[in-house]
TORKOL-4160 file (C-alpha; in steps of 0.2 Angstrom, whole numbers, padded with zeros to 4 digits, m for minus):
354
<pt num="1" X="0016" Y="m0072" Z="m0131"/>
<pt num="2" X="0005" Y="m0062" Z="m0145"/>
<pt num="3" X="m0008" Y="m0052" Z="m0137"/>
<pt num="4" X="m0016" Y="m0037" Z="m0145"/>
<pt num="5" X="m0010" Y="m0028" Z="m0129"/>
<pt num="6" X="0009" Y="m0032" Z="m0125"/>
<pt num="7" X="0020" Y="m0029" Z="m0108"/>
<pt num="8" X="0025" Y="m0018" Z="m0103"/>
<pt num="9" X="0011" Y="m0008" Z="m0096"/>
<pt num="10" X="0012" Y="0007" Z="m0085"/>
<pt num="11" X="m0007" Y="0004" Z="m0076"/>
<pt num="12" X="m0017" Y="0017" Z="m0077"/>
<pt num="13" X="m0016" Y="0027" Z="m0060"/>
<pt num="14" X="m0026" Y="0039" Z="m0048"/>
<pt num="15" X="m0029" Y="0057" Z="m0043"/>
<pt num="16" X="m0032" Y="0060" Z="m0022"/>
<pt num="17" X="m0049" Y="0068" Z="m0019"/>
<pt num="18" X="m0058" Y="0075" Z="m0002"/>
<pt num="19" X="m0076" Y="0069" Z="m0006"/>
<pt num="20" X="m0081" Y="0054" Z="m0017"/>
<pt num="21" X="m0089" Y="0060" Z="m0034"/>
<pt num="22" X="m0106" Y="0053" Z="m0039"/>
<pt num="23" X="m0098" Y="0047" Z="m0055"/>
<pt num="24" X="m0109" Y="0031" Z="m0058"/>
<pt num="25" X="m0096" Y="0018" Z="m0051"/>
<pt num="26" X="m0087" Y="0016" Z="m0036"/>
<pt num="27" X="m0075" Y="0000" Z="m0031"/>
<pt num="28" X="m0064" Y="m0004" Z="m0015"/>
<pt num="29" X="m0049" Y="0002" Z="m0015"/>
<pt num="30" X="m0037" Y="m0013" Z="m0011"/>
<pt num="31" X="m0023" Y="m0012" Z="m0002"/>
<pt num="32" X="m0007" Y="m0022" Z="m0012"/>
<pt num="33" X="0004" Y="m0024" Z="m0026"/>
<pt num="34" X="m0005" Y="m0016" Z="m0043"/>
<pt num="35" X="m0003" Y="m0031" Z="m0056"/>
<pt num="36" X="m0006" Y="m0030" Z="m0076"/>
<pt num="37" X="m0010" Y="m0049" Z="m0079"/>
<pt num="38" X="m0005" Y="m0054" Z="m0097"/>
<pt num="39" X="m0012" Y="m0071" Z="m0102"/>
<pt num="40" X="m0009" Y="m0076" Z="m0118"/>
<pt num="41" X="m0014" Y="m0098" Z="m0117"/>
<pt num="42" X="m0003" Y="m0107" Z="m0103"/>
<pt num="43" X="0010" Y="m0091" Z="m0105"/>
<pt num="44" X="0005" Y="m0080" Z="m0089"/>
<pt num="45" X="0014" Y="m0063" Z="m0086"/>
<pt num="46" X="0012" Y="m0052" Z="m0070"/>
<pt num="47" X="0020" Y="m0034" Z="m0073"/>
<pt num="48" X="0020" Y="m0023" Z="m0057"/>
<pt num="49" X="0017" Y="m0003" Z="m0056"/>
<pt num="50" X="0035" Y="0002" Z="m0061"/>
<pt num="51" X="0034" Y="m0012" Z="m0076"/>
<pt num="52" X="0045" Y="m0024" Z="m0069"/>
<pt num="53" X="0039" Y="m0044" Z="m0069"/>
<pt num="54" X="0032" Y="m0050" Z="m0052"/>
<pt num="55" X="0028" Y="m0069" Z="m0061"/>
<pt num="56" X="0042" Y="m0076" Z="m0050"/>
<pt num="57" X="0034" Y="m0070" Z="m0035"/>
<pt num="58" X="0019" Y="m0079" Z="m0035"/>
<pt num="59" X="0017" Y="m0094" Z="m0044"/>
<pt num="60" X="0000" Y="m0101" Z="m0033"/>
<pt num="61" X="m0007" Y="m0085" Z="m0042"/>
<pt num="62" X="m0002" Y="m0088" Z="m0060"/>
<pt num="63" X="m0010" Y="m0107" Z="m0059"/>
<pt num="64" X="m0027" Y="m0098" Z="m0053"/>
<pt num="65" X="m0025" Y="m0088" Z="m0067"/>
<pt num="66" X="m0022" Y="m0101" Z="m0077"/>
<pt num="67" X="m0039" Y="m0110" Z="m0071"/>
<pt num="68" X="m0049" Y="m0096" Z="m0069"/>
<pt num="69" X="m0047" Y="m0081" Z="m0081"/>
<pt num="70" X="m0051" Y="m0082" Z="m0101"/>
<pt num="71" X="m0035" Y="m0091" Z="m0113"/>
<pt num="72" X="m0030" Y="m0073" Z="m0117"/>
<pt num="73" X="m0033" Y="m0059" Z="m0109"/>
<pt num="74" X="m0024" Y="m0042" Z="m0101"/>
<pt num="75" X="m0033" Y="m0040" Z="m0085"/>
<pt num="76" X="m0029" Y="m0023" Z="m0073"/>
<pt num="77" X="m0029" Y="m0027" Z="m0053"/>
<pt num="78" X="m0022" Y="m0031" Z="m0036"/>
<pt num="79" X="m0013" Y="m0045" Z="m0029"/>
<pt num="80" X="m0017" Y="m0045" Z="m0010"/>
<pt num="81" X="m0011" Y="m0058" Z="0003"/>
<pt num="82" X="m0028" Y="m0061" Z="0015"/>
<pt num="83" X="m0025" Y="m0063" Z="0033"/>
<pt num="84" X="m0040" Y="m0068" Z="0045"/>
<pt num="85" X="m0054" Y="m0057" Z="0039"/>
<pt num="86" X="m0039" Y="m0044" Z="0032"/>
<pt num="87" X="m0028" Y="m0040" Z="0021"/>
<pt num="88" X="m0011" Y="m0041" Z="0026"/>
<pt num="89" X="0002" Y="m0030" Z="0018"/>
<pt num="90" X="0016" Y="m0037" Z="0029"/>
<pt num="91" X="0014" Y="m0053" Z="0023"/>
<pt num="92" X="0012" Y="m0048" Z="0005"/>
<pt num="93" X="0029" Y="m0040" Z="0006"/>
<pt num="94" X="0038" Y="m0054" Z="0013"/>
<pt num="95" X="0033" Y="m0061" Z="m0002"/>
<pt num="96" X="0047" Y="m0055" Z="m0013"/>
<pt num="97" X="0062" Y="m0065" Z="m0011"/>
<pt num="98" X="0077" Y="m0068" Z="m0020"/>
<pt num="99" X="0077" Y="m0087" Z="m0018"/>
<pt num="100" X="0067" Y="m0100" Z="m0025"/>
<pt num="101" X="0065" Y="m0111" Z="m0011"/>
<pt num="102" X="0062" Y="m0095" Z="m0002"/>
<pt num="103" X="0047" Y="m0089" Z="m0014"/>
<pt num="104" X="0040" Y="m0109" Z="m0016"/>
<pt num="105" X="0037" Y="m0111" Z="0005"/>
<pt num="106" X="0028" Y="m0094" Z="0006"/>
<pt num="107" X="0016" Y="m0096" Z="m0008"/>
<pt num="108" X="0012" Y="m0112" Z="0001"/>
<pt num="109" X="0012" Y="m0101" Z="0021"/>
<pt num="110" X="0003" Y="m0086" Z="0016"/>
<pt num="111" X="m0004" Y="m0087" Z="m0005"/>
<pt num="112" X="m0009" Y="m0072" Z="m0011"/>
<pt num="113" X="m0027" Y="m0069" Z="m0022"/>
<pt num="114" X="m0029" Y="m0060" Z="m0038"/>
<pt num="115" X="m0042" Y="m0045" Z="m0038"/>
<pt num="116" X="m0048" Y="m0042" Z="m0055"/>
<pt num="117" X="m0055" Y="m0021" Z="m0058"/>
<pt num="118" X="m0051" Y="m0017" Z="m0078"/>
<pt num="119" X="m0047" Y="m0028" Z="m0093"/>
<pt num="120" X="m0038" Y="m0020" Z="m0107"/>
<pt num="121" X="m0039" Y="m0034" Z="m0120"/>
<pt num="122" X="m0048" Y="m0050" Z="m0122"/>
<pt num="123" X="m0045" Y="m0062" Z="m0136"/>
<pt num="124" X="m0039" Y="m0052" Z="m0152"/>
<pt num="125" X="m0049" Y="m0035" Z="m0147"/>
<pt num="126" X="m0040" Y="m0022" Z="m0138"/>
<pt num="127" X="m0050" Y="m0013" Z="m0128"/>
<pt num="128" X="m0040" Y="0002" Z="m0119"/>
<pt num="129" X="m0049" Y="0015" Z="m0131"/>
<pt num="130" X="m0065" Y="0009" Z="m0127"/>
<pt num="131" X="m0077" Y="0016" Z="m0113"/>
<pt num="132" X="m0074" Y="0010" Z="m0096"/>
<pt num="133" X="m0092" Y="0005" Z="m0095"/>
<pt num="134" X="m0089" Y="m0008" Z="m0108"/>
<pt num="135" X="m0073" Y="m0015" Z="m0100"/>
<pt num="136" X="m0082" Y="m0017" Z="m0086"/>
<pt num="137" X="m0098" Y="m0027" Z="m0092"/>
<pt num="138" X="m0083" Y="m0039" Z="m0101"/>
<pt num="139" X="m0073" Y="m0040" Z="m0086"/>
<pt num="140" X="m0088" Y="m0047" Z="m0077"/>
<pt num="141" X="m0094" Y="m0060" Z="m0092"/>
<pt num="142" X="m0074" Y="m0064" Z="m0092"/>
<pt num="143" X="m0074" Y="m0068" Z="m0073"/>
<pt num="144" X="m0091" Y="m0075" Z="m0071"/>
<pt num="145" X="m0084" Y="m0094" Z="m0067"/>
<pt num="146" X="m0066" Y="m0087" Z="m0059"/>
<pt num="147" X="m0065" Y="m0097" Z="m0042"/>
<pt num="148" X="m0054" Y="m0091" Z="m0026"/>
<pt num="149" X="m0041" Y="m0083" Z="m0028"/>
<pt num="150" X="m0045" Y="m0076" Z="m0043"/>
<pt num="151" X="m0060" Y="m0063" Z="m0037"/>
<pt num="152" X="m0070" Y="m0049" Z="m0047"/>
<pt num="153" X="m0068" Y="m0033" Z="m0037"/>
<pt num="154" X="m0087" Y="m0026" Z="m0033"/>
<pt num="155" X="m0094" Y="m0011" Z="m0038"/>
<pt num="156" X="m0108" Y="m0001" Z="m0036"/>
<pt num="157" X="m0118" Y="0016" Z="m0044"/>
<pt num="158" X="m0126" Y="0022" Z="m0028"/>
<pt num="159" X="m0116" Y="0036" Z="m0020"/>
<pt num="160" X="m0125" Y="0030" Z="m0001"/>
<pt num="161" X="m0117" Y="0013" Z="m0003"/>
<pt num="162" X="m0099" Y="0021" Z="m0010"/>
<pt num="163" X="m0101" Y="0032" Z="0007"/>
<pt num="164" X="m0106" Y="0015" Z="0016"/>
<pt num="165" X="m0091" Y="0005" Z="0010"/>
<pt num="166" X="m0077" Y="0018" Z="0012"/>
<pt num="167" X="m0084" Y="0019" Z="0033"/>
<pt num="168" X="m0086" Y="0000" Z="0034"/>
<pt num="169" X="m0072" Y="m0008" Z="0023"/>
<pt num="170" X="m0059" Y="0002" Z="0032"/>
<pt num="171" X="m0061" Y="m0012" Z="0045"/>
<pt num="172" X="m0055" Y="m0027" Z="0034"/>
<pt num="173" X="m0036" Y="m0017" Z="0030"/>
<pt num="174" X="m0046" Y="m0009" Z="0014"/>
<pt num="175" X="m0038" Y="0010" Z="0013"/>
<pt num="176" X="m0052" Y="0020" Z="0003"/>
<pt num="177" X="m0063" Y="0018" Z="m0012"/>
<pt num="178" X="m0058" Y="0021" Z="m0031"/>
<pt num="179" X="m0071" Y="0033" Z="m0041"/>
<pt num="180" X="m0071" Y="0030" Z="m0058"/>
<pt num="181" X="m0078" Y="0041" Z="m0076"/>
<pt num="182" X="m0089" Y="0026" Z="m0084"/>
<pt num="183" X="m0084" Y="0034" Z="m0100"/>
<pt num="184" X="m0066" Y="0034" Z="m0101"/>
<pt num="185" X="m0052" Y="0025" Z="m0109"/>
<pt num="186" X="m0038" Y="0016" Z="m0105"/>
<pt num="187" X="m0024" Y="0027" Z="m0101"/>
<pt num="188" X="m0008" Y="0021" Z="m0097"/>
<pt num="189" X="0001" Y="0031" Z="m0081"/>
<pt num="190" X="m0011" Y="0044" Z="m0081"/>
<pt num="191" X="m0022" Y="0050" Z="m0068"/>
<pt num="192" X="m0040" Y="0050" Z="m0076"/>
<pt num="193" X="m0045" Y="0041" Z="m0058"/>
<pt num="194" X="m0052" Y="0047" Z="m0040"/>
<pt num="195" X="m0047" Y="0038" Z="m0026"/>
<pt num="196" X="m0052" Y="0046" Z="m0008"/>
<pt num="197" X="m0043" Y="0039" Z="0007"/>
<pt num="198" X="m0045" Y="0041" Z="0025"/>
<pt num="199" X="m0037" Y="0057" Z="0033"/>
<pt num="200" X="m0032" Y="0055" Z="0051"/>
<pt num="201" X="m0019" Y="0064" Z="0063"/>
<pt num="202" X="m0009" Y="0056" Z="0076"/>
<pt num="203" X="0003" Y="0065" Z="0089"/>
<pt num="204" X="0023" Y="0056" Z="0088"/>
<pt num="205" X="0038" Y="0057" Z="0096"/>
<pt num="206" X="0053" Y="0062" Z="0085"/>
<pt num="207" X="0068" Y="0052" Z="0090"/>
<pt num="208" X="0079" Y="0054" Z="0073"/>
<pt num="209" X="0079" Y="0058" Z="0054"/>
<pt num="210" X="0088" Y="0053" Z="0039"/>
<pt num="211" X="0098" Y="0065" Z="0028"/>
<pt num="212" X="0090" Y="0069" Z="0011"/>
<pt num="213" X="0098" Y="0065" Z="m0005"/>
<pt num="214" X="0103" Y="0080" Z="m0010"/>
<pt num="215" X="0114" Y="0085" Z="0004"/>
<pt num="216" X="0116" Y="0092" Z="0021"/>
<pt num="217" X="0095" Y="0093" Z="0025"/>
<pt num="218" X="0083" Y="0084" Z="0031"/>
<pt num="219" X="0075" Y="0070" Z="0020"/>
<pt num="220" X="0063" Y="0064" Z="0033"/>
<pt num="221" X="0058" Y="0063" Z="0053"/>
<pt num="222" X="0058" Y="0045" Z="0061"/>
<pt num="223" X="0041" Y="0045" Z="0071"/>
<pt num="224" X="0038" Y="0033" Z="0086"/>
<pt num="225" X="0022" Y="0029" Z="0099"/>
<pt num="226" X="0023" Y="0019" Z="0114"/>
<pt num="227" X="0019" Y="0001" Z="0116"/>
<pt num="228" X="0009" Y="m0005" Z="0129"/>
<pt num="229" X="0027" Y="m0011" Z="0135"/>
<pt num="230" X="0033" Y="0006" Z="0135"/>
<pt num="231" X="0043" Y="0001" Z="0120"/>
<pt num="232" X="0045" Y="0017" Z="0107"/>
<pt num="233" X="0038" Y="0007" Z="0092"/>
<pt num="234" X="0046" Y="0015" Z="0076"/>
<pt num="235" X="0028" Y="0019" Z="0067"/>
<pt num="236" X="0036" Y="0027" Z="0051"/>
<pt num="237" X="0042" Y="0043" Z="0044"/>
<pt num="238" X="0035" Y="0061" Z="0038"/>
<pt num="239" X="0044" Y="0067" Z="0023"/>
<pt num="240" X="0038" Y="0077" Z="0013"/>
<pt num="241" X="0044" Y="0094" Z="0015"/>
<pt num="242" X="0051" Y="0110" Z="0003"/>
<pt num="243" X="0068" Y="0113" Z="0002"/>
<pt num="244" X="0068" Y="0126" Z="0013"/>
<pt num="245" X="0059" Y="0117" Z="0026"/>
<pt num="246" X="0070" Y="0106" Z="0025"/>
<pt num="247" X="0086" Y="0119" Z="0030"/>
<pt num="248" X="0074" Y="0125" Z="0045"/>
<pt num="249" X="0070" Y="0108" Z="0052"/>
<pt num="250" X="0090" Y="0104" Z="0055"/>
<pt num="251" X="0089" Y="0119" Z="0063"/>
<pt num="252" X="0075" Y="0116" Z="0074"/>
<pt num="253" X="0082" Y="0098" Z="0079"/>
<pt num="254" X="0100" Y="0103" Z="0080"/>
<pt num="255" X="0098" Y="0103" Z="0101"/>
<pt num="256" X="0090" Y="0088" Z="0103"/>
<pt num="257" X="0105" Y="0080" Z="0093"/>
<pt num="258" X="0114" Y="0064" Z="0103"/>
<pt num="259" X="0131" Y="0056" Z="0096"/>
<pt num="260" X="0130" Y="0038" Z="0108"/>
<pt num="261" X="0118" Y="0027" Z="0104"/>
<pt num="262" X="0117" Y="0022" Z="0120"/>
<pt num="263" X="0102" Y="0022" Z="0130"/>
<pt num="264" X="0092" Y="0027" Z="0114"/>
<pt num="265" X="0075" Y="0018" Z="0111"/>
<pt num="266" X="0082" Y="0014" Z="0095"/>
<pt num="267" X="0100" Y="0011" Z="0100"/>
<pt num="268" X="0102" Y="m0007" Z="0091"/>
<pt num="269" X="0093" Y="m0004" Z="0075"/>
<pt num="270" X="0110" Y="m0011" Z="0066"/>
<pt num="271" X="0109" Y="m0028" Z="0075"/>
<pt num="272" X="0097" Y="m0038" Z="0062"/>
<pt num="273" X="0091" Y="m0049" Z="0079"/>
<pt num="274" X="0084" Y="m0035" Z="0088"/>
<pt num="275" X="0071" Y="m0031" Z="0073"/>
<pt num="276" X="0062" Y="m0050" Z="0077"/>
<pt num="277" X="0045" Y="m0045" Z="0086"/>
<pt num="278" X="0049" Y="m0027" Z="0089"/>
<pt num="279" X="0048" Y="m0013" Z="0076"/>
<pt num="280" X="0064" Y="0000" Z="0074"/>
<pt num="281" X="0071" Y="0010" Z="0059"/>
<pt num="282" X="0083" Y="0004" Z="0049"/>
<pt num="283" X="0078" Y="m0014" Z="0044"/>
<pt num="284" X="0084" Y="m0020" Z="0027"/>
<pt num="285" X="0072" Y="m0016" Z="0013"/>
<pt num="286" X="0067" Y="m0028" Z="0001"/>
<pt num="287" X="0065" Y="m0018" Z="m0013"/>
<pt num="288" X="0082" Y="m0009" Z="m0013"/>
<pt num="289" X="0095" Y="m0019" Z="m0001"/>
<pt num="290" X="0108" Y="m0008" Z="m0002"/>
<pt num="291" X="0097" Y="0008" Z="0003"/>
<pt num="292" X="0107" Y="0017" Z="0018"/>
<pt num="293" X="0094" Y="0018" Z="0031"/>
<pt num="294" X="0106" Y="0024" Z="0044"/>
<pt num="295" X="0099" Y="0038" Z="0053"/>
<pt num="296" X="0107" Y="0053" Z="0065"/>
<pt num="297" X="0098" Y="0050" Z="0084"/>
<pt num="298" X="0090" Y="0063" Z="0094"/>
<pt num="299" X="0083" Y="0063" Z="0112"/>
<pt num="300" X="0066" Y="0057" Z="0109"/>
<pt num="301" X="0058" Y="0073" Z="0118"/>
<pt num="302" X="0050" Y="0081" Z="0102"/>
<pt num="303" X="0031" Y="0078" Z="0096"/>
<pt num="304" X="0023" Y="0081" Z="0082"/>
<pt num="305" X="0008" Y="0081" Z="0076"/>
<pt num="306" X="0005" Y="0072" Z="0060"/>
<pt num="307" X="m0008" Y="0066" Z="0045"/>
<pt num="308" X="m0010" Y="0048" Z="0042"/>
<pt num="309" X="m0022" Y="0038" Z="0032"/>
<pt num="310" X="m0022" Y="0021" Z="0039"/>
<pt num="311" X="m0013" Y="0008" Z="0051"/>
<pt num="312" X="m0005" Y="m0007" Z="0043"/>
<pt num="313" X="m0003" Y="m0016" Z="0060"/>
<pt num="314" X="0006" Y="m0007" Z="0071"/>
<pt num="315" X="0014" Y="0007" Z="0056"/>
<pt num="316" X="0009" Y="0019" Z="0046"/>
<pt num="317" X="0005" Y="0011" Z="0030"/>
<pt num="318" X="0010" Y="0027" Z="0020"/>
<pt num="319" X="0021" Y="0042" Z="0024"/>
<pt num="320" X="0014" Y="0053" Z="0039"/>
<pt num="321" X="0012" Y="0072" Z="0034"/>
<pt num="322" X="0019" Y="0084" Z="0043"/>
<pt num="323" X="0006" Y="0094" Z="0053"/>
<pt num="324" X="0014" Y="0104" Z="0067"/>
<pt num="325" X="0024" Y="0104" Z="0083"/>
<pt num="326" X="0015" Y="0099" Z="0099"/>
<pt num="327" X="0025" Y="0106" Z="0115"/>
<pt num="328" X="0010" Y="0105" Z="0122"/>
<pt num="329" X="0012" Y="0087" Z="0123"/>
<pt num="330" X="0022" Y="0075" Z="0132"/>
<pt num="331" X="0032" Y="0062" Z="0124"/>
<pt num="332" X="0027" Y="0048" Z="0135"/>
<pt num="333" X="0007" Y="0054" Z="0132"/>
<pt num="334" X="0011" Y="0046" Z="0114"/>
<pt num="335" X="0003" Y="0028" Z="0115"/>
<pt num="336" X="m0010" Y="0017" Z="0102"/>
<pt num="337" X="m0025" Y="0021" Z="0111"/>
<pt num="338" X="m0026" Y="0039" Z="0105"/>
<pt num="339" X="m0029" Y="0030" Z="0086"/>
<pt num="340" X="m0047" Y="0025" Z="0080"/>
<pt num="341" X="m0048" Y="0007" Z="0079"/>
<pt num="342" X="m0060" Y="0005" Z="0062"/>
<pt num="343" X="m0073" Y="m0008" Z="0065"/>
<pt num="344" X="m0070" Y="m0024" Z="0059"/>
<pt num="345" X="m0077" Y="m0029" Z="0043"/>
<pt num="346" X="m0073" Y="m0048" Z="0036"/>
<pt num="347" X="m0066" Y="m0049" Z="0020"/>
<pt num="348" X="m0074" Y="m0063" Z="0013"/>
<pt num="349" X="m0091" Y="m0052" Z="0012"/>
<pt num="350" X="m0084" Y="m0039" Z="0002"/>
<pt num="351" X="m0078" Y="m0051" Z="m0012"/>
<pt num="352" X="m0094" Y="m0060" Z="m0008"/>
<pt num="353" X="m0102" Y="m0044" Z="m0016"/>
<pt num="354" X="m0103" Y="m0044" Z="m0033"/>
């Protein structure tokens, strides 16, 4: 491979804003794995956010680029798996597997697309040090002819439709919009981006946490809601705290500390089997197997009130922030329907915009 622009790249990143900016252009912001794409003829690279190779992954996506993007080429984007008339970050993760066989029958199950949004070098030239505005314009004569999955992210300058599409889009498992300056460069791991992402709040029942790294504190509390089963559905985790917050919060949950399992909502989170079509802490990650995700139970009669910005099915797709305690609340008043549900939007529209 001999590219003007070779991996690795760090991918250029984003800054979290309250209100979109009326910067000329505004984009979707998808929700899955951030991909540099180095092409240089039948050679085909995927490098993820931390600079690691994904190409293994995903070979249904390196044949579409193959047949779809220009003989050489650095493009910035997303690979996203599509679901119905959503995206699906569930299924994109169960994409990464360690065996072959493995990884050849799910490109075939659930195939994933490639959303093109920057282009950093096109035959010989590389572009990073040129104005964002240009990249752009070549991106979209680059991916003129690109056929499905290979798709051109849209765009617009008007700051009403930006407003239009961060309300609407929320609907089709999109989690904000991405603001960006017309006349910036390329640069690598720096946040010269907006993104602005949809703020909600929540009330959860507490029912254990994980130490923290460090030492004897809390790293982070294991938030549940109710099922419609009356299941406690592990949603995900708030942790992000100081240091000293995290001293007082031991203290604080110390008396709702239990030693037996037993009778817990989360009691069998070490059996693998009792993680199929139920969620509970403690399932093995796929990005870092050997993880300790054991956790110390507590009576699950603590709410809190948290800060979320989207649902991923039945989770939080991020970590929650911590808001407050809610004595006020009862545990058991902790169910799905006090959520939004965002109005469904089908996907096939918004990559039918540009």
């Amino acid at each position: 491979m001999d590219l003007p622009v070779m991996p690795p790249v760090a991918p250029m990143l984003a800054k979290s804003v309250k209100e979109i900016p009326d910067l000329g252009h505004t984009e979707p912001k998808w929700d899955g794995f951030r991909t540099i794409v180095f092409r240089d003829g039948d050679e085909v690279e995927l490098g993820s956010r931390n600079e690691r190779p994904m190409t293994r992954y995903f070979p249904e996506v390196v044949e579409a680029i193959r047949a779809s993007t220009p003989q050489r080429c650095v493009l910035d984007g997303e690979i996203v798996v599509v679901t119905g008339d959503r995206l699906d970050f569930d299924a994109l993760q169960q994409r990464i597997h360690p065996a072959a066989s493995r990884v050849t029958l799910l490109s075939e199950q659930t195939p994933a697309s490639f959303i093109g949004f920057d282009l950093l070098a096109l035959g010989a030239d590389d572009l990073m040090g040129r104005p964002f505005a240009e990249r752009r314009a070549r991106l979209t004569e680059a991916l003129a002819d690109a056929a499905p999955p290979v798709h051109l992210t849209p765009a617009t300058a008007d700051l009403a439709q930006a407003r239009d599409w961060f309300t609407r889009f929320e609907g089709a498992g999109l989690d904000g919009v991405i603001a960006k300056p017309p006349t910036g460069t390329y640069q690598p791991d720096k946040r010269t981006m907006f993104k602005i992402k949809h703020e909600r709040t929540a009330d959860c029942v507490v029912a254990g946490f994980r130490w923290h790294k460090s030492g004897d504190v809390v790293g982070s509390l294991l938030l549940g809601i109710y099922a419609d089963d009356g299941r406690l559905q592990h949603v995900g985790v708030s942790a992000s705290f100081p240091m000293a917050r995290r001293r007082s919060l031991l203290d604080e949950l110390a008396p709702y500390r239990v030693d037996d399992l037993a009778g817990h909502p989360w009691g069998q989170w070490a059996d693998p089997a009792a993680h199929e079509g139920k969620r509970l802490p403690g399932n093995v990650s796929r990005w870092n197997a050997t993880k300790d995700l054991s956790f110390v139970p507590l009576r699950p009669e603590l709410v809190v009130e948290v800060g979320y910005d989207h649902m991923e099915g039945n989770r939080f797709r991020h970590t929650a922030q911590f808001k407050r305690w809610r004595p006020d609340r009862e545990p058991a008043s902790c169910t799905y329907d006090q959520l939004d549900e965002p109005v469904r939007f089908d996907l096939a529209g918004i990559l039918g915009l540009d």
